[in-house]
C-alpha positions as CSV (number, residue, x, y, z in Angstrom):
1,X,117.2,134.8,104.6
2,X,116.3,136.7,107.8
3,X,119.1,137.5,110.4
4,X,119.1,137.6,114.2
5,X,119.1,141.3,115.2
6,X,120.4,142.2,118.9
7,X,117.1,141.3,120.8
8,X,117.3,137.8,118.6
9,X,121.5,137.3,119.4
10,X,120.3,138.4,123.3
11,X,117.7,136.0,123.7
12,X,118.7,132.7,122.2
13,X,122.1,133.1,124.4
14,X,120.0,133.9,127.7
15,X,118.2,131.0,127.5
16,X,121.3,128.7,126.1
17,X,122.3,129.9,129.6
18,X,119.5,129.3,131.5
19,X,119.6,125.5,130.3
20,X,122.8,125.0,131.2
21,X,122.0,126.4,134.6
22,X,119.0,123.8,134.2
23,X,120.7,121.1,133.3
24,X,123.8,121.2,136.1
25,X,121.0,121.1,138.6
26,X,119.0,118.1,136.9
27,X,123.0,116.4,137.1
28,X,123.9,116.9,140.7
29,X,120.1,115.9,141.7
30,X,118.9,119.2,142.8
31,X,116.1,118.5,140.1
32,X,114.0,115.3,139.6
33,X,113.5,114.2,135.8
34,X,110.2,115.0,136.8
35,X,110.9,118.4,137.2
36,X,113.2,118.7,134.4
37,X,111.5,117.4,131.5
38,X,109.1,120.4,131.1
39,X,112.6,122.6,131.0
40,X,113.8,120.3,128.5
41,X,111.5,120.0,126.0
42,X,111.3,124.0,126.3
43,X,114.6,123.4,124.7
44,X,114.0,120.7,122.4
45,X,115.4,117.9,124.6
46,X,113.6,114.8,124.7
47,X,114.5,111.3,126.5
48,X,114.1,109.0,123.9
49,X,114.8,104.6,124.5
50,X,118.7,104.8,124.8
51,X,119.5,108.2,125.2
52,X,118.9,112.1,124.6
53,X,117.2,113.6,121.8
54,X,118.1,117.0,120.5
55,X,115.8,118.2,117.9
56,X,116.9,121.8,116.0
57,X,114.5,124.1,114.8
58,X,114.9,125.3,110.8
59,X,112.1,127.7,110.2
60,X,110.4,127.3,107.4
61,X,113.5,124.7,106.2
62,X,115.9,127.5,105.1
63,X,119.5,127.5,105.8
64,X,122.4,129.1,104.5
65,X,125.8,126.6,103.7
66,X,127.1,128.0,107.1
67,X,124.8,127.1,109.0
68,X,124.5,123.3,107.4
69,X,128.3,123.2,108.6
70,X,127.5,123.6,111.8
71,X,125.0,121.4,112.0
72,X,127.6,118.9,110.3
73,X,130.0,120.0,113.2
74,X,127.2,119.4,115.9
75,X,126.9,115.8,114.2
76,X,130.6,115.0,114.5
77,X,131.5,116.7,117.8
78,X,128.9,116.0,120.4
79,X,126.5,112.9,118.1
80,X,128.1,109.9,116.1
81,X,128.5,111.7,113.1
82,X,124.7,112.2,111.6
83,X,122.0,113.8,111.7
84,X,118.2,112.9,110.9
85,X,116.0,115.7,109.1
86,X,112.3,115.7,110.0
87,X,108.7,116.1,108.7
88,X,108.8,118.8,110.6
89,X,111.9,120.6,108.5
90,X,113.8,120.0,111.7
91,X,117.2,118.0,112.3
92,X,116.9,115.4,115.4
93,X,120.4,114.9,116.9
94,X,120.4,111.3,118.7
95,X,123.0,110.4,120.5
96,X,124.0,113.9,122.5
97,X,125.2,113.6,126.1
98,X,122.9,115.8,128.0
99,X,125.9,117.6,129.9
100,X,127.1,118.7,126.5
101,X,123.7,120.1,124.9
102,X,124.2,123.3,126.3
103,X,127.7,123.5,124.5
104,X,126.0,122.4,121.6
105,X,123.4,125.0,121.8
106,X,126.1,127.6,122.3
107,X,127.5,126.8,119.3
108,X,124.3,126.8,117.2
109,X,123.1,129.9,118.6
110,X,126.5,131.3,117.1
111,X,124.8,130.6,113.7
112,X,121.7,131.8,114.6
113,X,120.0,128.7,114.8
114,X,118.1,127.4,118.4
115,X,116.1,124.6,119.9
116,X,113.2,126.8,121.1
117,X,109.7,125.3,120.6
118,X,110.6,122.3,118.9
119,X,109.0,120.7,121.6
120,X,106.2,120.6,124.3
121,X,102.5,122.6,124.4
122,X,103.6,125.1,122.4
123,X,103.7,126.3,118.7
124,X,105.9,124.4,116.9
125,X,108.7,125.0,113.8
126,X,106.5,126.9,111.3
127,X,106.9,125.1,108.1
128,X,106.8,126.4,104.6
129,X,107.0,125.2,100.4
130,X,110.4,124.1,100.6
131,X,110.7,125.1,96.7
132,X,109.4,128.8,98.2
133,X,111.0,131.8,96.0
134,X,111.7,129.7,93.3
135,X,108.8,127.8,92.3
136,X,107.1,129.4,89.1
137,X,103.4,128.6,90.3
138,X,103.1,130.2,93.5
139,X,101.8,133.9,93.7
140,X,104.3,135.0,96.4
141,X,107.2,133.6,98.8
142,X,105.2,132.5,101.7
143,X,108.4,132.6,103.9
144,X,108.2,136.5,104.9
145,X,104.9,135.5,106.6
146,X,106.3,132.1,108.4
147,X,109.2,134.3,109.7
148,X,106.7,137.1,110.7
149,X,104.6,133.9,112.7
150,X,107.7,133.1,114.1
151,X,108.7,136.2,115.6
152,X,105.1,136.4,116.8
153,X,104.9,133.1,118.3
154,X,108.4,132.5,120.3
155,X,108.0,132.2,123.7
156,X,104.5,134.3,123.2
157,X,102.8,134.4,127.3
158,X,99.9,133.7,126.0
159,X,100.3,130.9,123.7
160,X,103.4,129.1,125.6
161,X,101.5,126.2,127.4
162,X,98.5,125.9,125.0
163,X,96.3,122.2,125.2
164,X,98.5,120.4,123.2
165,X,101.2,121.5,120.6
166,X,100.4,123.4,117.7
167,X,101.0,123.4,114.0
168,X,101.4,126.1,111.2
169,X,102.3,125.2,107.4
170,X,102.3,128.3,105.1
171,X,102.6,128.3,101.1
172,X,101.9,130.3,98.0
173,X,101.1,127.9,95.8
174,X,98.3,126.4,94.1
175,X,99.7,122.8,94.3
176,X,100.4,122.6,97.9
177,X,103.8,121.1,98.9
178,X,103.2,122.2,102.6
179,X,100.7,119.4,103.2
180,X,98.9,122.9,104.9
181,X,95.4,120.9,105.5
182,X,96.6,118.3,107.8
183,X,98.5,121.3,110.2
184,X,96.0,122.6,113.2
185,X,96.3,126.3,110.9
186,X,96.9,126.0,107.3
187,X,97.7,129.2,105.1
188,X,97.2,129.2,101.4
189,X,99.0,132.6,100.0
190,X,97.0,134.2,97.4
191,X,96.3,137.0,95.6
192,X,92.5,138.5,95.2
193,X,91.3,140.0,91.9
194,X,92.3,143.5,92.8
195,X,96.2,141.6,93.3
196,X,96.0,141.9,96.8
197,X,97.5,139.6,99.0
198,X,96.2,137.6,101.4
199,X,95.4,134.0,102.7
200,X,92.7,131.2,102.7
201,X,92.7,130.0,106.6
202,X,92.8,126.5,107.5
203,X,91.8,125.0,110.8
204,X,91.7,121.8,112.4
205,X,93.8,119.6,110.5
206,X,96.3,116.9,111.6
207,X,97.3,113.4,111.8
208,X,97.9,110.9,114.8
209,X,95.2,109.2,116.7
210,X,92.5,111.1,114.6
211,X,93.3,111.9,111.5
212,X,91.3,115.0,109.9
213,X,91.4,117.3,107.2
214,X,91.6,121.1,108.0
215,X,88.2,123.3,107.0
216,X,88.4,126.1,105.2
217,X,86.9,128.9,107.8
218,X,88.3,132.0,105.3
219,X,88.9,132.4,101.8
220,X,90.6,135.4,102.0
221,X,92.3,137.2,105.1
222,X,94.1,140.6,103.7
223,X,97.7,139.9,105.0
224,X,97.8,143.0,107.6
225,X,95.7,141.2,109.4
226,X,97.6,137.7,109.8
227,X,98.3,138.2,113.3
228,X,95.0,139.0,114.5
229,X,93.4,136.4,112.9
230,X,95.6,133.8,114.0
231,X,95.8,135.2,117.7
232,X,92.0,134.9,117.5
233,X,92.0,131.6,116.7
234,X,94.7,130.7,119.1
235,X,92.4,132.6,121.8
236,X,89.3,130.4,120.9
237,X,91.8,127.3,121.1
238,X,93.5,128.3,124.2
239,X,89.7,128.7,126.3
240,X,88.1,125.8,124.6
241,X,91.0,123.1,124.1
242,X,90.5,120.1,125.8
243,X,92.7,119.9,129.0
244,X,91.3,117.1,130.3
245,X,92.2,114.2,127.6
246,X,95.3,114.5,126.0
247,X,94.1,112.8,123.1
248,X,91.3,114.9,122.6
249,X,93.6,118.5,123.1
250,X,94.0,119.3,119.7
251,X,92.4,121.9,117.9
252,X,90.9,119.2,115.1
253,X,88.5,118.1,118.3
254,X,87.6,121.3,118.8
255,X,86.9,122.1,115.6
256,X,84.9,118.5,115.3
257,X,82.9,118.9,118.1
258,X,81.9,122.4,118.0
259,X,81.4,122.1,114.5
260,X,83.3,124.5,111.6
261,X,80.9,127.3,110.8
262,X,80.2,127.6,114.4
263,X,84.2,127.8,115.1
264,X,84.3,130.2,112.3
265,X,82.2,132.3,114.6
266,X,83.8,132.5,117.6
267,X,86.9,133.0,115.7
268,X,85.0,135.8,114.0
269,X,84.1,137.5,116.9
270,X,87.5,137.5,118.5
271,X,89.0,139.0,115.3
272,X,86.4,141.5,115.6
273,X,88.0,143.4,118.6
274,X,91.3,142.8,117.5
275,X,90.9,144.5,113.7
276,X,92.8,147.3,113.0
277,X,94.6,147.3,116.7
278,X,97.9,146.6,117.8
279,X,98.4,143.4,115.5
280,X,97.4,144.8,112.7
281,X,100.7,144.5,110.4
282,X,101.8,147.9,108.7
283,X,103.3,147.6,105.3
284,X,106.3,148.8,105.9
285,X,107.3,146.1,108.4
286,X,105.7,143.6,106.0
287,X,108.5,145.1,103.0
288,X,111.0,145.0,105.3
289,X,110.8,141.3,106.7
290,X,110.2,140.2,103.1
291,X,113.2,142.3,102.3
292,X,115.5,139.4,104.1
293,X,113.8,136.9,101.4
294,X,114.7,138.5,98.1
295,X,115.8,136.4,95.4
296,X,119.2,136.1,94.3
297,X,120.2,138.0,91.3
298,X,119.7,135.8,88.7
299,X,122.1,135.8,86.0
300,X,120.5,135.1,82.5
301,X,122.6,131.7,81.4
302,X,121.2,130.4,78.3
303,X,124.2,128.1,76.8
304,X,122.9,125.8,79.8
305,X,120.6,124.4,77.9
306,X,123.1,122.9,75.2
307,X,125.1,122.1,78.0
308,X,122.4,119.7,79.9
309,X,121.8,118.4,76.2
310,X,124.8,117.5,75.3
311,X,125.3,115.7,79.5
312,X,122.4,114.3,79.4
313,X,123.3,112.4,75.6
314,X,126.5,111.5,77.1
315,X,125.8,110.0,81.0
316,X,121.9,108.0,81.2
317,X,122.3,108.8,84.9
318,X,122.8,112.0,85.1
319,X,119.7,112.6,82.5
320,X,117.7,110.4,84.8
321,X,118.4,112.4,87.7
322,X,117.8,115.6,86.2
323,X,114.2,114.1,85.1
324,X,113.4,113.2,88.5
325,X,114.8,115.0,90.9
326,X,115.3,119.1,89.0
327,X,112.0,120.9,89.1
328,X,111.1,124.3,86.6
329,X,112.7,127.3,88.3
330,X,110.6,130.5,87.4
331,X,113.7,131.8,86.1
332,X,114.1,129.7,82.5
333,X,117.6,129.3,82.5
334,X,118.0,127.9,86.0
335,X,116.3,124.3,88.3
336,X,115.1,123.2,91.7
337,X,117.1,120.2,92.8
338,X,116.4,117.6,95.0
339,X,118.8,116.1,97.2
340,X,117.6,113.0,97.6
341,X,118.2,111.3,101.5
342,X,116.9,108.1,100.3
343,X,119.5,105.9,99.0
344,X,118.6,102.8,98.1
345,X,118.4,100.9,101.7
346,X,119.6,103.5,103.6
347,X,117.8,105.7,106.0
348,X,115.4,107.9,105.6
349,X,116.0,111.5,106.6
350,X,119.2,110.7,108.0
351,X,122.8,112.9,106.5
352,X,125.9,112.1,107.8
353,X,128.5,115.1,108.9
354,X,130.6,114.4,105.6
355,X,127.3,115.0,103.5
356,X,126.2,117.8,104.9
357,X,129.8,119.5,104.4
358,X,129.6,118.4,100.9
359,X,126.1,120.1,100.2
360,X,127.3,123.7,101.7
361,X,130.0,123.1,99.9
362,X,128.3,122.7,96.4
363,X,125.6,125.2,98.1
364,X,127.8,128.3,98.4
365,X,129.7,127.4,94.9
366,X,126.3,126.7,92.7
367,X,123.0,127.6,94.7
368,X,123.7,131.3,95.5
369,X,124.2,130.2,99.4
370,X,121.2,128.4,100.3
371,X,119.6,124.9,100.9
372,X,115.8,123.6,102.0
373,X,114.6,120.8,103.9
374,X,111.4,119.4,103.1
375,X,108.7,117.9,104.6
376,X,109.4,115.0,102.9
377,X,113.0,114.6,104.6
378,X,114.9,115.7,102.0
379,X,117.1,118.7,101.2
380,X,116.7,121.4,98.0
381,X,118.8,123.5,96.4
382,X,116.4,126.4,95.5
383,X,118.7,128.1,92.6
384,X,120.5,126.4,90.2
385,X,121.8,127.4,86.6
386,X,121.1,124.7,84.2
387,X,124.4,125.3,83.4
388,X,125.7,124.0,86.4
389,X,124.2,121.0,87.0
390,X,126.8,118.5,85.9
391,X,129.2,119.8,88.5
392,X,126.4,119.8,91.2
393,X,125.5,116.1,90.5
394,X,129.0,115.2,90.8
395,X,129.4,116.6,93.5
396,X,126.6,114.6,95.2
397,X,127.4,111.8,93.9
398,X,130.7,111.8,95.1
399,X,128.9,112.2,98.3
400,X,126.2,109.5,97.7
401,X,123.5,111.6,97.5
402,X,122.5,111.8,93.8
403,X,119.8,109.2,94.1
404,X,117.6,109.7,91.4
405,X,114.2,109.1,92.8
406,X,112.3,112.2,94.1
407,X,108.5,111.3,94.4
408,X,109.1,107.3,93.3
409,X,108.1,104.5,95.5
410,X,112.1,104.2,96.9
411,X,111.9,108.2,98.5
412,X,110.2,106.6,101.4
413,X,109.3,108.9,104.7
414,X,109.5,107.1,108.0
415,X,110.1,108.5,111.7
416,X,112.8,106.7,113.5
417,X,110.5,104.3,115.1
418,X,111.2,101.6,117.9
419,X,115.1,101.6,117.0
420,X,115.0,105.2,118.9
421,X,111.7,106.5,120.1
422,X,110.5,105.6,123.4
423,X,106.8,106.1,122.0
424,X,106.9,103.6,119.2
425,X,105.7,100.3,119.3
426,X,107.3,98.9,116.3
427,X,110.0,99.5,113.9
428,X,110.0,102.2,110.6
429,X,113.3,101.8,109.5
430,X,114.1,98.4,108.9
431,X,111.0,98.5,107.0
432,X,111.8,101.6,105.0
433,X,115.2,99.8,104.0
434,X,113.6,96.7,102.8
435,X,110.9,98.5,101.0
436,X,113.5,100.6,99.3
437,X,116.3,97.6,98.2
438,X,113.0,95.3,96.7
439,X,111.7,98.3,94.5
440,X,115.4,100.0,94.2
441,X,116.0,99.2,89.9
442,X,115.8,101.8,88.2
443,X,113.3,100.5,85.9
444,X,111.3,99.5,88.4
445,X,110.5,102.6,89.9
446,X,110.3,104.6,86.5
447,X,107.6,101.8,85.8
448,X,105.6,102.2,88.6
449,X,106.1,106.2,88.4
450,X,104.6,108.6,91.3
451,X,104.1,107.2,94.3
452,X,104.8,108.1,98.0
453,X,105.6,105.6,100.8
454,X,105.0,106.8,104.3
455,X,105.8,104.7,107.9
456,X,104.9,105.5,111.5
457,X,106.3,103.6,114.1
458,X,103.0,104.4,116.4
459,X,99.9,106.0,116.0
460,X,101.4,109.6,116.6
461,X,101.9,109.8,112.8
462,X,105.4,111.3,112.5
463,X,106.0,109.4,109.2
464,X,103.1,110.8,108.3
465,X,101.3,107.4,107.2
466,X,97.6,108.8,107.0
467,X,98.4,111.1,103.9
468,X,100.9,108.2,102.0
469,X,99.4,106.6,98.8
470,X,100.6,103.9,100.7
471,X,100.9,104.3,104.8
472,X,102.2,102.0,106.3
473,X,101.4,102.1,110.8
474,X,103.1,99.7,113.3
475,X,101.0,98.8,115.9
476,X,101.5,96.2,118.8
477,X,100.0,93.1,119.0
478,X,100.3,90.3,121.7
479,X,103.7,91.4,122.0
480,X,104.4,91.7,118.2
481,X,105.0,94.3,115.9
482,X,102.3,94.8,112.9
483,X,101.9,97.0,110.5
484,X,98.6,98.3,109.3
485,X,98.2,99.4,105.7
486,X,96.3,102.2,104.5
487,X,95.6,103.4,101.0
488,X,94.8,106.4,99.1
489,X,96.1,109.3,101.9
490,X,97.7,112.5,100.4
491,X,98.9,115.6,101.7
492,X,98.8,118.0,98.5
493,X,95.9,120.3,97.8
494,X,93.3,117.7,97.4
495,X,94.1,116.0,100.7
496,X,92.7,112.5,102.2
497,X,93.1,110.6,104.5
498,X,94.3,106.8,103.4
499,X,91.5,103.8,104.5
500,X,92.3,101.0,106.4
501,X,92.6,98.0,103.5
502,X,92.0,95.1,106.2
503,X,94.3,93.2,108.7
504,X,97.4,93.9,109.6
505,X,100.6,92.1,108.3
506,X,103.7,90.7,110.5
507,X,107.1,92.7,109.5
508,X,108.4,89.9,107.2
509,X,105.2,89.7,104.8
510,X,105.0,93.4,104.9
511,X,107.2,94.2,101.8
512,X,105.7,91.3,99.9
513,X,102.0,93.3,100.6
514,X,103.6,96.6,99.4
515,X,104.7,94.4,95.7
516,X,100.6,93.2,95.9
517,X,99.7,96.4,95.7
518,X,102.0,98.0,93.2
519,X,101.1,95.0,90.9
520,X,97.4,95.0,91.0
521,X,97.9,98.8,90.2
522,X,99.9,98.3,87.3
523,X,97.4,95.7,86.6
524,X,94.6,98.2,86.8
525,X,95.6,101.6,85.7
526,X,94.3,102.9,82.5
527,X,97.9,104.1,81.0
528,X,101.3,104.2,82.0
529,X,100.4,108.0,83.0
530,X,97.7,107.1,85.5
531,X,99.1,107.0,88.9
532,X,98.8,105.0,91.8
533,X,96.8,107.6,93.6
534,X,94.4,108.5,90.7
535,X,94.0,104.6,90.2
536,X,92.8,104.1,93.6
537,X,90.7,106.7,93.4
538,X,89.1,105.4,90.7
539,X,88.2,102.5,91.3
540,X,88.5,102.0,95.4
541,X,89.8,99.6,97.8
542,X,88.0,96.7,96.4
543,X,90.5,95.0,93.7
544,X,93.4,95.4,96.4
545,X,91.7,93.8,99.6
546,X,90.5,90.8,97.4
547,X,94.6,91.2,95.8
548,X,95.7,91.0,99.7
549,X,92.9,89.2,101.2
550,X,91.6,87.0,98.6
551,X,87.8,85.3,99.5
552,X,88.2,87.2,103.5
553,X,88.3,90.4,101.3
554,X,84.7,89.3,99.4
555,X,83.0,88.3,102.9
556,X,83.9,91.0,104.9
């Protein structure tokens, strides 16, 4: 993975000591919150309902079994002994008191790890496939371009205090696990017929307010030319953005408004003058960022596979987590496994400093040094050898974290919701938990099969609801909380965007609506391999409004 060089080491401690500078004037009053929040959220601070927020950036959701430790450290020494991962491939600290964030940012940046544009009008956290270098399907690790966007984008002049915030999602992968069409730029890694790389170019996706799938504006964009393109379409962004509505700042308006092709265009024209100039990425530098994100050397370890026979004949469990939650490596011999941060009623996202000690632990032992976070709030080990993974899942579950249910109704996304954020108007957790403890069985889920549960506590979307089979949105009503269901969303490469089945339901009956649902879908679906989402899209809303709704669902 890549390492800080000396301008990286010099930077992240300059500002860490700007902040604290910063903050020591917010404390004695010399600055107003006013004036300190934009500081703040510079450095990923928020002020959430009952205290600081301290979200940490993971690029592109790769860290090494060090780094986890310290973020298990940060957890225990200035938090209450967790952490939350993110959507975002970010960890959220909750509880820090904001005279010792600059301590704790001191101590991250001696990992090489920082709180820089997690926050505020700026480019976020690029995000990548957090099965990236190990997946067999993709045509090449996306993660050397997200790191060269990174470098690109921190702190850029040009791009720090853009309309809104912006989004980037890279992968190299035909089956998208970036969710790259519902980011304001998706990239689709490719290779041409001549087995040159380059990218498809996404624009204008996102979720919150108004949700919208990105349009393709190119189907291939040789990769030298990555950082022109996308400094051309930050330029069109940055002049035509709405500044005047908040709600209408993101680059999905724009592209809405003005219309794609005509986007496309401008964009065009902008890349025009900057072709083959300064931006232009030489191959060399290409070969040596990419250089950082070479594979481990993969020992062959074929007497695996009787191993995992013979431990999966013996322990039910074990063979039922390895079905659900190890993915095909491209290396035979060798998994992708999912650490699962959804127990069954627990919280979603959330780690506690004991766990994430135990998975650098197991990390450094069995996965060659390295762990993911996903956009689905839960952590990978990348490489595996078959022939470890009894020792890895006892490991985890000595920790509590080998639940086996990757993709299943129980591995539930949801933002933090009302219990912590000051923007929410209803709860996501609770919900999540009771969700998760009514379909928890084991049988249960593997009857129902795929099928992905996602909860926003507002209409910012940070549990990602639009693209859920199921979403579930809380909204505020006369003083209540509700929560609106939607159905038929996803975020893979045939993105949609789930329709509103009808009225809202109170936080007691909402579970009961979610069971509805699953049962007219097993009711309906053709085999036991049809699932939920093909279901729906097979035969519409229709048979679950009049499930929910009854005669209302036939008269409206």
């Amino acid at each position: 993975m890549y390492r800080y060089d000396e301008f990286d080491h010099a930077f992240v401690a300059g500002r860490v000591e700007q902040f604290r500078d910063q903050v020591a004037r917010r404390r004695s009053g010399e600055l107003t919150e006013d004036a300190f929040k934009p500081l703040r959220l510079m450095n990923g601070v928020y002020l959430q309902l009952h205290a600081y927020m301290l979200r940490i950036a993971i690029p592109y959701g790769t860290l090494s079994s060090r780094q986890m430790r310290m973020l298990a450290h940060i957890g225990r020494k200035y938090d209450r002994g967790y952490g939350h991962f993110t959507t975002r491939q970010n960890i959220q600290f909750n509880w820090p008191k904001l005279s010792e964030i600059p301590d704790a940012l001191a101590e991250l940046a001696g990992v090489e790890m920082h709180a820089l544009q997690t926050s505020g009008n700026c480019i976020r956290n690029v995000t990548a496939d957090h099965f990236a270098g190990a997946a067999a399907d993709e045509a090449a690790d996306p993660r050397p371009y997200a790191e060269i966007l990174r470098q690109w984008s921190s702190v850029h002049p040009e791009f720090s205090f853009l309309p809104r915030k912006f989004k980037i999602a890279v992968t190299g992968a035909e089956r998208d696990r970036a969710a790259i069409q519902v980011h304001d730029i998706g990239l689709h890694l490719k290779k041409n017929d001549r087995g040159e790389i380059g990218f498809s170019v996404y624009v204008g996706g996102g979720q919150g307010r108004t949700p919208m799938v990105a349009k393709k504006i190119r189907d291939f964009l040789p990769e030298a030319d990555l950082l022109s393109y996308t400094t051309a379409i930050m330029r069109v962004y940055n002049l035509h953005g709405r500044r005047d509505n908040k709600y209408k700042a993101r680059i999905k308006i724009l592209v809405h408004e003005t219309g794609a092709e005509e986007l496309a265009r401008q964009v065009e024209a902008e890349f025009a003058e900057l072709r083959n100039g300064e931006l232009t990425l030489p191959a060399q530098d290409i070969a040596a960022i990419a250089a950082y994100f070479a594979p481990p050397s993969l020992p062959p370890r074929a007497e695996g596979w009787a191993s995992l026979a013979q431990w999966k004949k013996a322990d039910a469990e074990f063979a039922r987590w390895v079905g659900q939650n190890v993915q095909p490596h491209k290396h035979p011999d060798y998994g992708m496994v999912t650490i699962s941060l959804k127990a069954i009623g627990g919280i979603p996202g959330d780690a506690t400093s004991e766990q994430m000690e135990a998975v650098a632990d197991i990390a450094e032992e069995y996965a060659f040094d390295e762990i993911r976070v996903s956009h689905e709030q839960n952590l990978i080990l990348p490489h595996v050898a078959l022939a470890d993974l009894e020792p890895v899942y006892r490991g985890l579950l000595a920790a509590g974290l080998a639940t086996a249910n990757a993709g299943l109704i129980t591995d539930i996304i949801a933002c933090p919701g009302l219990d912590y954020c000051a923007l929410a108007n209803a709860r996501s957790i609770p919900v999540a938990q009771e969700i998760s403890t009514r379909f928890g069985a084991a049988a249960r889920q593997t009857e129902i099969g795929e099928l992905k549960i996602k909860i926003s506590g507002c209409i910012n979307a940070c549990g990602h609801h639009h693209v859920g089979h199921i979403g579930l949105l809380g909204v505020e009503k006369k003083g209540e909380e509700l929560y609106q269901i939607t159905l038929g969303g996803s975020g893979d490469e045939n993105t949609s965007i789930g329709e509103i089945i009808g009225r809202g339901f109170a936080p007691e009956k909402v579970t009961d609506a979610v069971e509805v649902i699953v049962d007219t879908y097993l009711g309906l679906r053709l085999s036991a391999s049809e699932t939920f989402l093909a279901a729906y899209r097979r035969v519409g809303p229709q048979p679950f409004k009049q499930a929910l709704y009854g005669n209302a669902a036939e008269a409206a």
